[in-house]
N, C-alpha and C positions, 0 to 999 in steps of 0.2 A: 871846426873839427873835420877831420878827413872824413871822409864817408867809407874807404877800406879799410880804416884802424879798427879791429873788433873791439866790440866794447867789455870791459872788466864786467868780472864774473860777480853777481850779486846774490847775499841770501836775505829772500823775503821771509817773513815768516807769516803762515795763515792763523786769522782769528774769526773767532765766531760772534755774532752780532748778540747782543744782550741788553739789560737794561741798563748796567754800568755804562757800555759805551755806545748807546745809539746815538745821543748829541753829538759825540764825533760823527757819527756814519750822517747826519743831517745836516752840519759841517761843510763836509765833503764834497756834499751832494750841491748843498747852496751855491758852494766855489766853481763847480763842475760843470754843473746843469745848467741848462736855461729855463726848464721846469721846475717851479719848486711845491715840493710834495705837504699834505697837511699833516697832523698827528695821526690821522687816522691810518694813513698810508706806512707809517714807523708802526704804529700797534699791529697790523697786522704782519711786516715784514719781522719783527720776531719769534711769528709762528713758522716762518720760511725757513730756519735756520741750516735743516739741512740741503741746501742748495746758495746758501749764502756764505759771503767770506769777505774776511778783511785784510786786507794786505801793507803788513809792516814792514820797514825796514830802519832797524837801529829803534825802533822803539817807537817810530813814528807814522802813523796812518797815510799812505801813498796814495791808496785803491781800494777799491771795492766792487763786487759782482752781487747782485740781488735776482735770485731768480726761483720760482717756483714749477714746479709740474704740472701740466698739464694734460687730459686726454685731448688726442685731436685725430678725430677719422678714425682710423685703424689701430692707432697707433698712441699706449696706455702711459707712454712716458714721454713728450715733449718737452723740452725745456723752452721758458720764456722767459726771457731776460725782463728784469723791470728794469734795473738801472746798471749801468756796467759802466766806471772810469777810473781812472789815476792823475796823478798832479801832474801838470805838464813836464815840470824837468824829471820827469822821473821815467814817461813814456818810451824813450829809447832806451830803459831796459827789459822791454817784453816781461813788462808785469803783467799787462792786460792778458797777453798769451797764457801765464801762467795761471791766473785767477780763472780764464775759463776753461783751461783742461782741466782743475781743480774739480769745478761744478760738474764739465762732461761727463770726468772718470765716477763721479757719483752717482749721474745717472744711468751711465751703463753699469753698475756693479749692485 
């Protein structure tokens, strides 16, 4: 593929992590990661929710951002990423971009 041909416009849609679909989000994670996380680590990332998101396109799980707040120093709303990825053929469409201005615009607001 050319590297100046801009790439086609995509719409992801965001979802929220829950009980129905955390097997997907650990899925994901298995395919993604080199770390793989236990039950305990999924029970507690559904208490994250508001800084979490999943990223669909056409109906299908591409991505995901898992991150909670933190204080750190001075400063009462840190964002710390736990897991942040997408399926590889999917990465040249700045999903990861979008999953975390997602999370940012959250935590600024």
């Amino acid at each position: 593929m050319d590297t100046k041909t801009p790439l086609k416009e995509i719409k992801v849609r965001f979802g929220e992590v829950n009980i129905g679909n955390i097997n997907l989000l650990k899925l994901l994670n298995d395919t993604t990661l080199a770390v793989k996380y236990g039950e305990s680590f999924y029970r507690k990332m559904l208490t994250y929710n508001d800084y979490t998101a999943l990223a669909y396109l056409n109906g299908l799980l591409v991505g995901a951002i898992a991150c909670r707040v933190e204080p750190y120093e001075d400063d009462p709303k840190t964002l710390y990423i736990l897991t942040f990825n997408v399926l590889k053929p999917y990465r040249k469409y700045k999903i990861g971009k979008e999953l975390f201005f997602f999370c940012d615009f959250k935590v600024l607001n």
